[in-house]
MMTF fields as JSON, N, C-alpha, C and O atoms, coordinates in Angstrom:
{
  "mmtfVersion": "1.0.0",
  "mmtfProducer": "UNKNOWN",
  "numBonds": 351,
  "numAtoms": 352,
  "numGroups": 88,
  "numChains": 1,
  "numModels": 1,
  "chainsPerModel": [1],
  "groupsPerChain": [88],
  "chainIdList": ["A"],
  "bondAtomList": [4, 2, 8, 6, 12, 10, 16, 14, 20, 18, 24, 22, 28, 26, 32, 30, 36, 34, 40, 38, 44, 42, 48, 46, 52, 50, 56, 54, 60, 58, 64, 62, 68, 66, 72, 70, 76, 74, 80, 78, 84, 82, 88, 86, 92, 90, 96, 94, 100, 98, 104, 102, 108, 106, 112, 110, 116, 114, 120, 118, 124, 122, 128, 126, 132, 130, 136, 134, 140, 138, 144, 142, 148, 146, 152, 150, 156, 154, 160, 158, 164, 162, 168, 166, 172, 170, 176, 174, 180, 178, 184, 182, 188, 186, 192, 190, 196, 194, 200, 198, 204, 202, 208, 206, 212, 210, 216, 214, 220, 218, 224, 222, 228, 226, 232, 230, 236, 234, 240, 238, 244, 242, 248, 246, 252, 250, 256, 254, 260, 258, 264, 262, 268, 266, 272, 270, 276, 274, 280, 278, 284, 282, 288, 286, 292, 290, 296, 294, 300, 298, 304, 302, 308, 306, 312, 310, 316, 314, 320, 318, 324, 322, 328, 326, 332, 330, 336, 334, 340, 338, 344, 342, 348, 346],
  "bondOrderList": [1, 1, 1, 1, 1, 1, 1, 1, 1, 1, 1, 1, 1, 1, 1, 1, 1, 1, 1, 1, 1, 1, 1, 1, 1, 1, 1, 1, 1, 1, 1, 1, 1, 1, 1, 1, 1, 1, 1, 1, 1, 1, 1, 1, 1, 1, 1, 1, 1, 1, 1, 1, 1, 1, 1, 1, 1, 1, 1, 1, 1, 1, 1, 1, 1, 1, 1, 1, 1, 1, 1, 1, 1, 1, 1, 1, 1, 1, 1, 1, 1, 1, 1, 1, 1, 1, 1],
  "groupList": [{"groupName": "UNK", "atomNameList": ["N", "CA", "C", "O"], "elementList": ["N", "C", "C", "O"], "formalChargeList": [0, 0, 0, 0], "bondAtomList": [1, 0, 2, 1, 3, 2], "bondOrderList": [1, 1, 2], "singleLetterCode": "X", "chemCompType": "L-PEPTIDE LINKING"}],
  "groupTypeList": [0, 0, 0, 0, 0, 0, 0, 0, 0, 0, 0, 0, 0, 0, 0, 0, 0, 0, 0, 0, 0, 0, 0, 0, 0, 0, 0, 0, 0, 0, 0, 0, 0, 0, 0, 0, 0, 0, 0, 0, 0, 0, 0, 0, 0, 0, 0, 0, 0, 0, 0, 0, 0, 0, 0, 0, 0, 0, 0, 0, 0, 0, 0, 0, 0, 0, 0, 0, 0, 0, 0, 0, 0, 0, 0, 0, 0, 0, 0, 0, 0, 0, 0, 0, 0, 0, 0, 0],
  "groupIdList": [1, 2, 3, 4, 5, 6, 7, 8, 9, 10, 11, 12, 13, 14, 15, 16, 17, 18, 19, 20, 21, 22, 23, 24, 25, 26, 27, 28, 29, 30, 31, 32, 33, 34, 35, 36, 37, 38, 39, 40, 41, 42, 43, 44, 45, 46, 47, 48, 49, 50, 51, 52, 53, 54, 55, 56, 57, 58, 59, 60, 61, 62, 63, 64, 65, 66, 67, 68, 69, 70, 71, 72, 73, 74, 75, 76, 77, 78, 79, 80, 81, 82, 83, 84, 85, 86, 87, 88],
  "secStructList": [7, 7, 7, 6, 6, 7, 3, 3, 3, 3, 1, 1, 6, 6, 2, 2, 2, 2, 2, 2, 2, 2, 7, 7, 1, 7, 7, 3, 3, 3, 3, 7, 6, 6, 6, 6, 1, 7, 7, 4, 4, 4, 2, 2, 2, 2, 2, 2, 2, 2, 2, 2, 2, 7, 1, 1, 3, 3, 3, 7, 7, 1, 1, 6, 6, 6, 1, 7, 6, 6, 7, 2, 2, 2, 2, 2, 2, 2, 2, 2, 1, 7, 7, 7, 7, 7, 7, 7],
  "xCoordList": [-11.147, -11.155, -9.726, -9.131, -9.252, -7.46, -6.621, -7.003, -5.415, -4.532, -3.507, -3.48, -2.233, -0.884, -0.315, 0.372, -0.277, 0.678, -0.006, 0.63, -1.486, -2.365, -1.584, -0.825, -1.907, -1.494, -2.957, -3.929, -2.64, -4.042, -3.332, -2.568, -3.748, -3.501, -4.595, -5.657, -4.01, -5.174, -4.715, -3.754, -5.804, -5.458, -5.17, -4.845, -5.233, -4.549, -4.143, -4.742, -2.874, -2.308, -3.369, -3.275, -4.274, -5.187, -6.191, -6.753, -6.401, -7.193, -6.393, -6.919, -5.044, -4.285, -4.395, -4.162, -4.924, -5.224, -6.252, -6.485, -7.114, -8.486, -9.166, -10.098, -8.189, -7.936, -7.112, -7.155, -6.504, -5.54, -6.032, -5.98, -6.524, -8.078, -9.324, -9.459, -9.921, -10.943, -10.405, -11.001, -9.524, -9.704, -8.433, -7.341, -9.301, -8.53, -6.939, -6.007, -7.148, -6.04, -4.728, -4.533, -3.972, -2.468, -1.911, -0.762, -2.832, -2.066, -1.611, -2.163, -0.37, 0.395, -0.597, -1.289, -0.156, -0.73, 0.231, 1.451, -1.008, 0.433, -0.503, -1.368, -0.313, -0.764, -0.187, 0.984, -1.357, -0.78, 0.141, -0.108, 1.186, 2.626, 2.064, 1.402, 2.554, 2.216, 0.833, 0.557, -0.2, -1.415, -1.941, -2.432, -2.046, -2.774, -2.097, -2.611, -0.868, -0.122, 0.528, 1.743, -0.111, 0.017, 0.575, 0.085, 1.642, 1.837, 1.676, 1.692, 1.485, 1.417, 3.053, 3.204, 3.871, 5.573, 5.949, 6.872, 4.847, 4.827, 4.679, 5.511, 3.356, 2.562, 3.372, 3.593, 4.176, 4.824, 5.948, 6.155, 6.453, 7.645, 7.051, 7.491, 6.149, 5.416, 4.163, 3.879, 3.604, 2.874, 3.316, 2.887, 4.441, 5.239, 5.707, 5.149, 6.654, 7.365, 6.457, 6.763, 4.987, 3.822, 3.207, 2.983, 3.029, 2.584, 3.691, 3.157, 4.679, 5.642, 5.971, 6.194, 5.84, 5.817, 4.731, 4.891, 3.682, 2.724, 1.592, 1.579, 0.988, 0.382, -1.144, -1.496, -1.969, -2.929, -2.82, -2.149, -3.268, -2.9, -4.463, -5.073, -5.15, -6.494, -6.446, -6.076, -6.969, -6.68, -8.429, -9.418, -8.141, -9.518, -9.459, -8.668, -10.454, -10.835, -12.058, -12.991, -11.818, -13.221, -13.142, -14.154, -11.808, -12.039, -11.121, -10.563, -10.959, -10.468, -10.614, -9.936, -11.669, -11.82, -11.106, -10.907, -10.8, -9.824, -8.378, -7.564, -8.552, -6.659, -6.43, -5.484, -7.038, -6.394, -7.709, -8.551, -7.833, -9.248, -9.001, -9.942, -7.688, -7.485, -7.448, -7.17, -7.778, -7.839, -6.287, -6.225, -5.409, -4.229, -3.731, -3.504, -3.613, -3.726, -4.845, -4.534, -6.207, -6.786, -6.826, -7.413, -5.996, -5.694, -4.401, -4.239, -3.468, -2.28, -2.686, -2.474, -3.662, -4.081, -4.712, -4.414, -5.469, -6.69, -5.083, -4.954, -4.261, -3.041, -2.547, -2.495, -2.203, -0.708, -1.392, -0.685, -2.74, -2.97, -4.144, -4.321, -4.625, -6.278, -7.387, -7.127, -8.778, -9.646, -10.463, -11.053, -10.281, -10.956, -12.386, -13.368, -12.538, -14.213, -14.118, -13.038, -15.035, -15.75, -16.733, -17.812, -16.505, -17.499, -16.994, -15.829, -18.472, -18.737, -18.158, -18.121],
  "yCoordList": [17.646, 18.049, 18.148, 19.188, 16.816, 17.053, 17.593, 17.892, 17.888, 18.616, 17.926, 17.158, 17.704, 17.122, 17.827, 16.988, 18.594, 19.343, 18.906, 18.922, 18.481, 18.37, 16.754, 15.892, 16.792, 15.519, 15.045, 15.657, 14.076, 13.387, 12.561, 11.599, 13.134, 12.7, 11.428, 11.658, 10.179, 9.127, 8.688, 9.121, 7.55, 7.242, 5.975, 5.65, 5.073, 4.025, 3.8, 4.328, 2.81, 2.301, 1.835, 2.306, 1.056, 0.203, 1.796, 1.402, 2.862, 3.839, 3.891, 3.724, 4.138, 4.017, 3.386, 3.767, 1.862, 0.965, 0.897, 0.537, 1.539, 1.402, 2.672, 2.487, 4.316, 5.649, 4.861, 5.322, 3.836, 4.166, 2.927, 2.771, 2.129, 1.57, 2.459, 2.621, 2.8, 3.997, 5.436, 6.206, 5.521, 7.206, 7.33, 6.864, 8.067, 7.828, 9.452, 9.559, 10.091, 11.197, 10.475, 9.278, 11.502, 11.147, 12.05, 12.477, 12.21, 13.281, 12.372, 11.312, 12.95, 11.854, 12.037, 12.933, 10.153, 9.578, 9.604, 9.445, 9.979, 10.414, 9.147, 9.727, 7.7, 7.659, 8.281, 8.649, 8.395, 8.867, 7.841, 6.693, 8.637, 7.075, 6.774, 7.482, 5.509, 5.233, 4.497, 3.949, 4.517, 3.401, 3.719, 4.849, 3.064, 3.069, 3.313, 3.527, 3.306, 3.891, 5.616, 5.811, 6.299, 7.368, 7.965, 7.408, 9.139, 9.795, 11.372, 11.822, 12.186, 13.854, 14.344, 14.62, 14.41, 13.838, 13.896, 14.537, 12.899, 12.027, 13.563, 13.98, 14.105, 14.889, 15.642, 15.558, 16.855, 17.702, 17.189, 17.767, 15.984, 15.83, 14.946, 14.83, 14.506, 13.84, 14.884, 14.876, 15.692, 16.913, 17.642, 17.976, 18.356, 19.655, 19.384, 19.95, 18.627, 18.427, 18.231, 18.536, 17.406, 17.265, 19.004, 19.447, 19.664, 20.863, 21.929, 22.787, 21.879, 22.191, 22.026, 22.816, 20.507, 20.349, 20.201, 19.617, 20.832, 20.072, 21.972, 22.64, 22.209, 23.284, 23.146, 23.919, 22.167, 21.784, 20.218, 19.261, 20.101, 19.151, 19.154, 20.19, 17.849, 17.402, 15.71, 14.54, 16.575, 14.851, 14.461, 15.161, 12.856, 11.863, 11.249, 10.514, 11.826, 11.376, 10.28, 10.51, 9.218, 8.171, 7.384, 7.147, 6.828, 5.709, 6.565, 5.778, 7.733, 8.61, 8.595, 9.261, 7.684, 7.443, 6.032, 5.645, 5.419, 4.29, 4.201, 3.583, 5.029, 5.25, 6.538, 6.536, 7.435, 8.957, 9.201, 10.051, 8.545, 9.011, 10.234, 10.937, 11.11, 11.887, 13.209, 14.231, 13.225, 14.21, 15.007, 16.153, 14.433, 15.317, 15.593, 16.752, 14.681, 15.276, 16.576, 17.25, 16.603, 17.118, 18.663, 19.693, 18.395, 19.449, 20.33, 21.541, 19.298, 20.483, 21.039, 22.251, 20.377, 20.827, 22.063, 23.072, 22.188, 23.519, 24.681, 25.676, 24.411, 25.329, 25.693, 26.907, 24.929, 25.102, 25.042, 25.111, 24.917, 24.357, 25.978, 26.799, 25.831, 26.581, 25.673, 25.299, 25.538, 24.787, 25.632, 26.709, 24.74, 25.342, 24.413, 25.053, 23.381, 23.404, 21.908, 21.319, 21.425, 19.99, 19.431, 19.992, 18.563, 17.718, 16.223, 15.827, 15.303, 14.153, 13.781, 12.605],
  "zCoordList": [-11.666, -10.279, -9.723, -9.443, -9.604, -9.699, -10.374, -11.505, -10.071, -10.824, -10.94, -9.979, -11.9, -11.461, -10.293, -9.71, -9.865, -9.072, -7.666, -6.613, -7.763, -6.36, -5.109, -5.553, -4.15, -3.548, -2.6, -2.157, -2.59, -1.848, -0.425, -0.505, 0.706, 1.613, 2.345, 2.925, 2.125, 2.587, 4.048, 4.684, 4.486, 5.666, 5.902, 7.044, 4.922, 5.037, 3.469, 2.532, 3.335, 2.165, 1.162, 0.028, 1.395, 0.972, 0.21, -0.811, 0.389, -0.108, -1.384, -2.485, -1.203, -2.756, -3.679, -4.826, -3.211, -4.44, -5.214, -6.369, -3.874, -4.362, -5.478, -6.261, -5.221, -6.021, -7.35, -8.49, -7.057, -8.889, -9.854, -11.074, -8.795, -9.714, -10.731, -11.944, -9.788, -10.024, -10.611, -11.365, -10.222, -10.259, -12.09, -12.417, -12.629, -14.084, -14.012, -14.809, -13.177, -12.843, -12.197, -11.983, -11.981, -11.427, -10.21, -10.095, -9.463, -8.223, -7.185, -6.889, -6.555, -5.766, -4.51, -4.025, -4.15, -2.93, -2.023, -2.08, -0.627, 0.496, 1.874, 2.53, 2.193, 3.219, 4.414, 4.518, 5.56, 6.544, 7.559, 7.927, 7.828, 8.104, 9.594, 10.354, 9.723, 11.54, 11.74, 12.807, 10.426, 10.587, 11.656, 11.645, 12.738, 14.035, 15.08, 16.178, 14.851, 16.458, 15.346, 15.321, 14.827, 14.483, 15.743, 16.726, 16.121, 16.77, 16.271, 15.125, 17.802, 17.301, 16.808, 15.618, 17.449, 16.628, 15.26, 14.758, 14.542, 13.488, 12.36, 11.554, 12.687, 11.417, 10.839, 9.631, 11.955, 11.158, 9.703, 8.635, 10.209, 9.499, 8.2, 7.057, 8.697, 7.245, 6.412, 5.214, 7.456, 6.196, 5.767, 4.662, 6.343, 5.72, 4.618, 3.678, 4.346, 3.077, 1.284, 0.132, 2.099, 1.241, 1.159, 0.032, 2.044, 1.829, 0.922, 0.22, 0.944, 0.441, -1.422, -2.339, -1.277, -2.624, -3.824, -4.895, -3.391, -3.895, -3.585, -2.551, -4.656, -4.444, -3.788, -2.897, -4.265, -4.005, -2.463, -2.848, -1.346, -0.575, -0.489, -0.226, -0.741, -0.55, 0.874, 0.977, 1.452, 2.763, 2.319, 2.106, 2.322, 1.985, 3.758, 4.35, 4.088, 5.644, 5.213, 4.443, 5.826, 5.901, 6.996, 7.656, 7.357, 8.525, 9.83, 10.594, 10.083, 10.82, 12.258, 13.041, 12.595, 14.287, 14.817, 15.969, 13.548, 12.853, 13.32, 14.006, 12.654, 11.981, 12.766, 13.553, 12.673, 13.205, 14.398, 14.106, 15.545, 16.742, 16.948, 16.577, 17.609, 17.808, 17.111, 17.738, 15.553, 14.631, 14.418, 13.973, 14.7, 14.812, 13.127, 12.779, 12.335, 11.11, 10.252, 9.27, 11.041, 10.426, 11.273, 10.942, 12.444, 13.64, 13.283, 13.436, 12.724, 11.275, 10.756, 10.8, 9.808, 8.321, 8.793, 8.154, 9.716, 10.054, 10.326, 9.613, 11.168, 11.882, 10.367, 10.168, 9.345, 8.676, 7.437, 6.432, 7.279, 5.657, 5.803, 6.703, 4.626, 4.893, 3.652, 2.508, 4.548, 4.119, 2.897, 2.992, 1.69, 0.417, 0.319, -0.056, 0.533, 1.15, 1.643, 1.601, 2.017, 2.739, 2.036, 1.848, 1.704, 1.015, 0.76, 0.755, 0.496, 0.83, -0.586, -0.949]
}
C-alpha cells in the first residue's frame, strides 16, 4: 500500500510508535507540530516542505476534534494537496 517515497502525516507523536510497531513498511512519519495549541500560521511551513519532498502525502486523521478541532490541516490538504480517496 505504501511506498518509500510516500509520507504519513499523523496527529500526534504517540501514532508513530504505535505505525513502526505494527506497520512492517518505511514511509516517513510527519506528526502534526503544535499538538493542541496547533496554529493556522503553523500548516503552511510544516506541510509544504512534506508535500514537496515526498510524492505520495497520506494524513492518518483519528483524534482530529482532539488535536486539530478546527480542520485546518485537512483545510490545506483539500487547497494545496488533491484527494486520491477516503477510507477507514
Amino acid at each position: 500500500m505504501f511506498q518509500e517515497s510516500d509520507a504519513l502525516i499523523l496527529e500526534t507523536p504517540s501514532q508513530v510508535e504505535v505505525l513502526r510497531r505494527y506497520y512492517l513498511g518505511h514511509p516517513a512519519m510527519y506528526p502534526i507540530p503544535g499538538g493542541n495549541s496547533l496554529e493556522r500560521e503553523m500548516i503552511p511551513q510544516a506541510l509544504q516542505p512534506i508535500m514537496t519532498d515526498h510524492k505520495r502525502v497520506i494524513p492518518v486523521f483519528g483524534h482530529r476534534d482532539e488535536v486539530d478541532p478546527q480542520h485546518l490541516v485537512r483545510q490545506w490538504l483539500n487547497v494545496y494537496g488533491h484527494r486520491a480517496w477516503d477510507a477507514w
